[in-house]
Backbone as a ProteinNet text record, in pm:
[ID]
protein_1_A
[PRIMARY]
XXXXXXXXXXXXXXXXXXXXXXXXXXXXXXXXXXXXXXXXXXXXXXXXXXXXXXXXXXXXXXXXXXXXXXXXXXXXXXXXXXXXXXXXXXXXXXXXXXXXXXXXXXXXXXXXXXXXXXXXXXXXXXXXXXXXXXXXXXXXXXXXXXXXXXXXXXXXXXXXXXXXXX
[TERTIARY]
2920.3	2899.4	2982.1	3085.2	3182.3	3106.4	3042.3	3049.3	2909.6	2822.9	2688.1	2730.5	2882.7	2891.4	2948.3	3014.2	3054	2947.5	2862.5	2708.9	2634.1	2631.8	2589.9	2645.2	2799.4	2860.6	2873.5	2835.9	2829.5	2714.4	2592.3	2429.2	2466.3	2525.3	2517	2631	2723.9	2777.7	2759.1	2645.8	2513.6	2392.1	2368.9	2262.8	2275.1	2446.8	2477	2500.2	2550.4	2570.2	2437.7	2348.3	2183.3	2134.6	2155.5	2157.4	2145.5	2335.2	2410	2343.7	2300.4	2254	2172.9	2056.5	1947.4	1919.2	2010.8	2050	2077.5	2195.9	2222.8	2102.1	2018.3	1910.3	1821.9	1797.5	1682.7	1737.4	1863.8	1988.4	1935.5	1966.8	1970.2	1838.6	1750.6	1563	1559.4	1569	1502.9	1596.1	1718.2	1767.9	1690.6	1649.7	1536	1458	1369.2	1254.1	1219.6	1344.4	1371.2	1356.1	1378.2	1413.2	1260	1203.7	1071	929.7	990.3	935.2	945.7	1067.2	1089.3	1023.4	971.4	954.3	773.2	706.1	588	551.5	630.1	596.1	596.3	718.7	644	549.7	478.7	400.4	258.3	240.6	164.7	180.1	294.2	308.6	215.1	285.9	227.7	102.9	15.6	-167.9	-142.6	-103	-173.5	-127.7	-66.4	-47.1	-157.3	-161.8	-265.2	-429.2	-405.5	-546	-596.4	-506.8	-498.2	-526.8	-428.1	-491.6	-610.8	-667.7	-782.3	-864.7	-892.2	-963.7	-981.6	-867.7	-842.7	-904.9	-927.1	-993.3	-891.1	-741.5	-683.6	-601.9	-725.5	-719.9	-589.5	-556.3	-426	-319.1	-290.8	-159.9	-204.2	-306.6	-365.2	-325.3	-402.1	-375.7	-198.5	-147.3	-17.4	111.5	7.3	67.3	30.6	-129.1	-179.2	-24.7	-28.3	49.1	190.8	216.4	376.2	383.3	273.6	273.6	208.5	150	117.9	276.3	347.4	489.1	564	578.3	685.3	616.5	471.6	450.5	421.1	407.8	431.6	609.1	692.2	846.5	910.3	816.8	891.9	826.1	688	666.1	546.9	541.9	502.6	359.1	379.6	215.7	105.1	123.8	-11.7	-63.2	28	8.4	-109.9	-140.6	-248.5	-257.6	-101.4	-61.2	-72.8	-46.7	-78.9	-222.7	-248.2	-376.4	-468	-427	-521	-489.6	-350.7	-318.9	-412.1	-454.7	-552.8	-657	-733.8	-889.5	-854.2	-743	-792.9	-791.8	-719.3	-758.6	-866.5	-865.4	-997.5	-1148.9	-1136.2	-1215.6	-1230.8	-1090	-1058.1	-1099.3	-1084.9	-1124.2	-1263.8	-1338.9	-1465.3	-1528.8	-1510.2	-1521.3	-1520.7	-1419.1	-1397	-1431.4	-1525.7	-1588.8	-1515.6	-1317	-1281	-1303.2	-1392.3	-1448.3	-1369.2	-1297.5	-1168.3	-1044.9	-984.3	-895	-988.1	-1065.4	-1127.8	-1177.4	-1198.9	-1244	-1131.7	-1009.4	-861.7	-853.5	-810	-751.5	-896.5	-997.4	-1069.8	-1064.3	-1026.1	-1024.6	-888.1	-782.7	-636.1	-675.8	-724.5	-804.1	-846.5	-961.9	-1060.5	-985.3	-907.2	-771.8	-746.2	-656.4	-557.6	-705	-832.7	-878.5	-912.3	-957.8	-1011.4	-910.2	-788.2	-660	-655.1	-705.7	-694.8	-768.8	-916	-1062.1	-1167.2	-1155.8	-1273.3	-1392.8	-1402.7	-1559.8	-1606.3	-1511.5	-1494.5	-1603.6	-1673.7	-1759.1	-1694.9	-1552.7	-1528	-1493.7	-1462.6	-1484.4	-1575.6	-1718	-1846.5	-1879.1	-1822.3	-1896.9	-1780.9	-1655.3	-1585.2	-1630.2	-1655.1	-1703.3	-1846.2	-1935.5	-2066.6	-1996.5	-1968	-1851.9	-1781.5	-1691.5	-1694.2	-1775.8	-1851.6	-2036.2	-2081.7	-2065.1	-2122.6	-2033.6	-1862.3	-1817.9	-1849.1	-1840.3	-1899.7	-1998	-2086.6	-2258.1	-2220.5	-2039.3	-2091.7	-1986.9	-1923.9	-1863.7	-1933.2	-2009.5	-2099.2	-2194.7	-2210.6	-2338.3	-2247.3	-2108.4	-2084.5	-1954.3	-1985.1	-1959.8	-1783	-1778.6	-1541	-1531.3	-1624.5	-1561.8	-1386.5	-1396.9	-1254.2	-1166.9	-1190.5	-1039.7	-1034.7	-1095	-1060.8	-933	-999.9	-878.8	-778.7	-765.4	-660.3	-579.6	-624.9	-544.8	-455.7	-499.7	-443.6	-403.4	-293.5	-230.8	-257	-325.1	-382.4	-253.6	-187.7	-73.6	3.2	47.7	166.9	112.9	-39.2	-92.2	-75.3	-100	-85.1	59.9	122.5	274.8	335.7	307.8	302.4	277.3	177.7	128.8	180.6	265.4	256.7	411.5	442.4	589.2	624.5	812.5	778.2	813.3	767.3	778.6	918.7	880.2	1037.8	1083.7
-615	-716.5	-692.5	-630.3	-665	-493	-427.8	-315.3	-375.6	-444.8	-546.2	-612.7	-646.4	-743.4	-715.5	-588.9	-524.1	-416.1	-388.7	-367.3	-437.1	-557	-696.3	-721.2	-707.3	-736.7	-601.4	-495.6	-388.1	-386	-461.8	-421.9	-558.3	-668.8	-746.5	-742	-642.1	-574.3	-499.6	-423.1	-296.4	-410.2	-496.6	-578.8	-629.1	-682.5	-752.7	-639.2	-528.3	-371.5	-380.8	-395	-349.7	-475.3	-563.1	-704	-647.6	-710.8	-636.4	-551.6	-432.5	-319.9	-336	-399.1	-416.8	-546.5	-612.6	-676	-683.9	-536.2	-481.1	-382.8	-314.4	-238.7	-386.4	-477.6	-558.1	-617.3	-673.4	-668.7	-570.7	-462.2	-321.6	-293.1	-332.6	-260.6	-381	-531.9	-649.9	-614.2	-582.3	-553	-452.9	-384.9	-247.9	-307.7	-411	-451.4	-542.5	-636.8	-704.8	-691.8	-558.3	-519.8	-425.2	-399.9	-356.2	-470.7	-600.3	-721.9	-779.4	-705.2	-787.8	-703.2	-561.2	-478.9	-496.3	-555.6	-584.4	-741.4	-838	-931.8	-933.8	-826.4	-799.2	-755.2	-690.1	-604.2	-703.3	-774	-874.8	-976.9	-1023	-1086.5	-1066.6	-919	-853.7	-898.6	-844.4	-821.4	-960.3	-1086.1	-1218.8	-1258.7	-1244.9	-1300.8	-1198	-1090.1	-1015.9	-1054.7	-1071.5	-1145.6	-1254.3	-1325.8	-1499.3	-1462.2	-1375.6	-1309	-1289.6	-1210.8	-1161.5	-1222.7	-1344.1	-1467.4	-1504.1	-1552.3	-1614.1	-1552.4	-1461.3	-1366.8	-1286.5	-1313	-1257.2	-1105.4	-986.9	-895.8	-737.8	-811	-744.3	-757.9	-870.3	-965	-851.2	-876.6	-874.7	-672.1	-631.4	-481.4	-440.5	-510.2	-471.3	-533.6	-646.9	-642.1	-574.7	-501.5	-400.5	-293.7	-228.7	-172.4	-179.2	-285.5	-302.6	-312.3	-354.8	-319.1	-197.1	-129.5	49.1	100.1	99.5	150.8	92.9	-4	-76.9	5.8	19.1	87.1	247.1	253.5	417.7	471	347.3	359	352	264.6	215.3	224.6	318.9	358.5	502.5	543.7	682.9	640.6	755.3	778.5	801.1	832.1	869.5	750.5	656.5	511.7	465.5	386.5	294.8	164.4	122.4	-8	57.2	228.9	247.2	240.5	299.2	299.4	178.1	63.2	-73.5	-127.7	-85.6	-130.3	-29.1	77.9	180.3	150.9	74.8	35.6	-123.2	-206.7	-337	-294.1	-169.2	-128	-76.8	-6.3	81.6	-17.7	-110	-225	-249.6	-276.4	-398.7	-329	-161	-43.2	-48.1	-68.6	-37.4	-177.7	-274.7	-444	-431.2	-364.6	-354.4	-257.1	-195.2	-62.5	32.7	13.5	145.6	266.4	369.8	436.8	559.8	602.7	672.1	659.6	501.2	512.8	449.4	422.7	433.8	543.7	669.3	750.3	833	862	887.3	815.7	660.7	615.1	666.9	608.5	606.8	762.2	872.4	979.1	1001.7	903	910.5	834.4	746	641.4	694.8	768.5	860.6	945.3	1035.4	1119.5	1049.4	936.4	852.9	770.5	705	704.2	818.7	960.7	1015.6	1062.8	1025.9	1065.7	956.3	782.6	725.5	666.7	673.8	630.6	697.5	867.7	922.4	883.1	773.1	742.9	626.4	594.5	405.8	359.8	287.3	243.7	220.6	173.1	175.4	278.1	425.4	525.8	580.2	518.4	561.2	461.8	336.6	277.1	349.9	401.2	435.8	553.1	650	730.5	750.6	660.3	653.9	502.5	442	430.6	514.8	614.4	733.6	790.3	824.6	900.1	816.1	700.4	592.6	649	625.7	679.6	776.3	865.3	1008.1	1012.8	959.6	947.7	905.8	745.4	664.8	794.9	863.8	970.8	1033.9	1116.6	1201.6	1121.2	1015.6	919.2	897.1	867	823.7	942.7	1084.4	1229.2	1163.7	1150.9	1124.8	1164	1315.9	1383.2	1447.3	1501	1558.8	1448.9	1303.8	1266.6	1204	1202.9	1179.7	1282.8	1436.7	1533.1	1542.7	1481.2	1442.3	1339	1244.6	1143.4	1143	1198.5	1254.2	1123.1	1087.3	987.9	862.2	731.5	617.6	531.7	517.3	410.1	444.3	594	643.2	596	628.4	582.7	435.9	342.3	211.5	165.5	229.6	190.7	253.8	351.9	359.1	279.8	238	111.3	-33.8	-11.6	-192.1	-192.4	-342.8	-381.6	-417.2	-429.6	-446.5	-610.3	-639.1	-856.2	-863.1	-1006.8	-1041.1	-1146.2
-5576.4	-5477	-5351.4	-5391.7	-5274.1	-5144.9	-5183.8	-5123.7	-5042.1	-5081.4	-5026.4	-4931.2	-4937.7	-4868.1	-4748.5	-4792.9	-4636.6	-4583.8	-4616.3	-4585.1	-4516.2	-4509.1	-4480.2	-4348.7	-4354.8	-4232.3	-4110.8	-4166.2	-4078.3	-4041.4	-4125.4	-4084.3	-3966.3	-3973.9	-3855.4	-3781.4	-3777.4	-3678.4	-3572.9	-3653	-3569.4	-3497.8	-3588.3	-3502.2	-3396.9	-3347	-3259.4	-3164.7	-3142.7	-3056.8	-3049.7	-3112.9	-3072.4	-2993.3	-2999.5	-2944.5	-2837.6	-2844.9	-2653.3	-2583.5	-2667.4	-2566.3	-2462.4	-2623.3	-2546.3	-2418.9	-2446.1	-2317.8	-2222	-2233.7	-2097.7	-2040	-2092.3	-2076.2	-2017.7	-2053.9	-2025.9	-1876.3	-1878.4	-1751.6	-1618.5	-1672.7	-1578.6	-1510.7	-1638.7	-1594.2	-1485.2	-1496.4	-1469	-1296.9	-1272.1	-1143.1	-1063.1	-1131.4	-1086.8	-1048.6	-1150	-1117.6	-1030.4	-990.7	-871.8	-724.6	-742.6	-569.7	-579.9	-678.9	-678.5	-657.1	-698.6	-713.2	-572.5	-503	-328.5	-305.1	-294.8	-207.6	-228.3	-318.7	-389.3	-228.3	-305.1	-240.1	-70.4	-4.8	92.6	166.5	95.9	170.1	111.2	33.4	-1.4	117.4	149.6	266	369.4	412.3	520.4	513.4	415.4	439.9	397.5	404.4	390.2	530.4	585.8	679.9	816.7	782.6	870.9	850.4	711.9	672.9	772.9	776.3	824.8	966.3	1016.5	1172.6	1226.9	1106.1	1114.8	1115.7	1046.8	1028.9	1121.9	1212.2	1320.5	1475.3	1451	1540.9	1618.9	1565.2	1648.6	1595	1641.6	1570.8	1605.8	1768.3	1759.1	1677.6	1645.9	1515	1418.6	1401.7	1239	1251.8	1346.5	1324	1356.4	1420.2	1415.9	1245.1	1158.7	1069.9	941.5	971.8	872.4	870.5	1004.1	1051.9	954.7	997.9	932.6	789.7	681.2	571.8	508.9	594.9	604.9	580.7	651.6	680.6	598.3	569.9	426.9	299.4	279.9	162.1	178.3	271.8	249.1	229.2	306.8	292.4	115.7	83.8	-81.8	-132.6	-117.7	-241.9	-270.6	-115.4	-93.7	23.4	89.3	166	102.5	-11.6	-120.1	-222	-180	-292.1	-285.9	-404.8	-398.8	-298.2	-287.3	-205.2	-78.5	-40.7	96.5	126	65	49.2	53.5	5	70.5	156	249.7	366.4	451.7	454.5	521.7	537	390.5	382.4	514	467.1	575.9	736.3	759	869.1	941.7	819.2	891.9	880.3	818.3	805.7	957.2	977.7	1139.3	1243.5	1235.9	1381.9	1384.3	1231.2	1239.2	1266.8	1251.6	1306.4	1450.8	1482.8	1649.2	1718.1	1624.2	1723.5	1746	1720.7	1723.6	1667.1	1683.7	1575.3	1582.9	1658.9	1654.2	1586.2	1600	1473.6	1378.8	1366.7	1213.9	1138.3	1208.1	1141.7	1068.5	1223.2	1114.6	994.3	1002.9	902.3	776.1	818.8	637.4	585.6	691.1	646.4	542.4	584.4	504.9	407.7	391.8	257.9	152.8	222.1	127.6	21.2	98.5	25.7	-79.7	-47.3	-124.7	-249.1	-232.3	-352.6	-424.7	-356.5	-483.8	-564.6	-532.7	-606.6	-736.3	-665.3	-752.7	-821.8	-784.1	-791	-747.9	-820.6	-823.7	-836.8	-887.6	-941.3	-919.8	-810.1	-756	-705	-647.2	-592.7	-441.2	-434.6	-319.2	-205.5	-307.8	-243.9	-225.2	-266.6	-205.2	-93.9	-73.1	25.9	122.6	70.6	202.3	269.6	177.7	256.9	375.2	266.8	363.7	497.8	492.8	613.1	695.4	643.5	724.8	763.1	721.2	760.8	888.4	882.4	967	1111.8	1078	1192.7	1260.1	1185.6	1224.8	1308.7	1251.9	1345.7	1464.8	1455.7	1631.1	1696.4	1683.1	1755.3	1770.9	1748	1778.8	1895	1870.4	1902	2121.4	2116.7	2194.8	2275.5	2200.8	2245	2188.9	2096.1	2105.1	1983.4	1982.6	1820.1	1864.1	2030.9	2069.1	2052.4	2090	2109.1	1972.2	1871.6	1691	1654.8	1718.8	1721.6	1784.1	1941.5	2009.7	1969	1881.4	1861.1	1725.2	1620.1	1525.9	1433	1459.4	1367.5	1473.3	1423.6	1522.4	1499.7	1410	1398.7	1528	1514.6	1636.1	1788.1	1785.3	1938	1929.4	1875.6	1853.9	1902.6	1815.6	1840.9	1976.8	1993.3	2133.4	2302.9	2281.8	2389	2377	2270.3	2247	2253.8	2284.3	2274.7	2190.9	2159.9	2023.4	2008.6	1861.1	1850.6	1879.2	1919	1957	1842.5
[MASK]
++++++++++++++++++++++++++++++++++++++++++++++++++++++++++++++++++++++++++++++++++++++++++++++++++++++++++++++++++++++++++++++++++++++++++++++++++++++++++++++++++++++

């Protein structure tokens, strides 16, 4: 009995170290997951509040806060992301709404990339592309296949002309 019993007290000696551990592990991950959880809810921000812009008709706001949650998620969590990547589609939505068919054809061309990486077989990378196709045609249609190539990256020209919020 007596050797059970200090068996007993070492098996809930070890349980409570396994306890702790896993506490501090659940501790440690949940601090990780925090500042992954802020960096989530902003950029959710972002496209709701650009959304609301957009609604509103007021589609400079709205493209300068696509913008700013383009750049928070390509910052925290890569240029190749999925989260960059749907900040790209509400843009290139908003250029092609507005007839910009220059930065729309950049951006859905950076889109396109970023789904077949993550949605080969998506449906939304088929309407994106025959969307791109569409661009294609109004460049050609209105001779500005050169300045698609002159302009290269549309965020940088964007940010360029504009001041910044106060």
């Amino acid at each position: 009995m007596g050797i059970r019993k200090s068996q007993t007290n070492s098996s809930l000696l070890g349980c409570r170290w396994f306890k702790a551990a896993c506490l501090t592990i659940a501790l440690v991950t949940l601090g990780a997951c925090a500042k992954k959880d802020a960096n989530e809810e902003v950029w959710l921000e972002y496209i709701r509040l650009a959304n609301d812009r957009a609604k509103a008709g007021d589609y400079l706001a709205a493209e300068d806060l696509y913008l700013k949650a383009k750049e928070h998620c390509a910052t925290n969590f890569g240029d190749s992301d999925a989260r960059t990547g749907t900040c790209l589609g509400y843009l290139a939505e908003l250029y092609l709404g507005e007839q910009e068919y220059v930065k729309a054809a950049v951006t859905y061309k950076s889109l396109i990339a970023i789904e077949r990486r993550y949605a080969p077989n998506s449906a939304e990378l088929e309407r994106d592309i025959k969307e791109y196709e569409f661009v294609q045609e109004k460049l050609k249609e209105y001779g500005l296949q050169e300045s698609q190539k002159k302009m290269g990256n549309p965020e940088k020209q964007v940010l360029k002309h504009r001041p910044a919020p106060h």
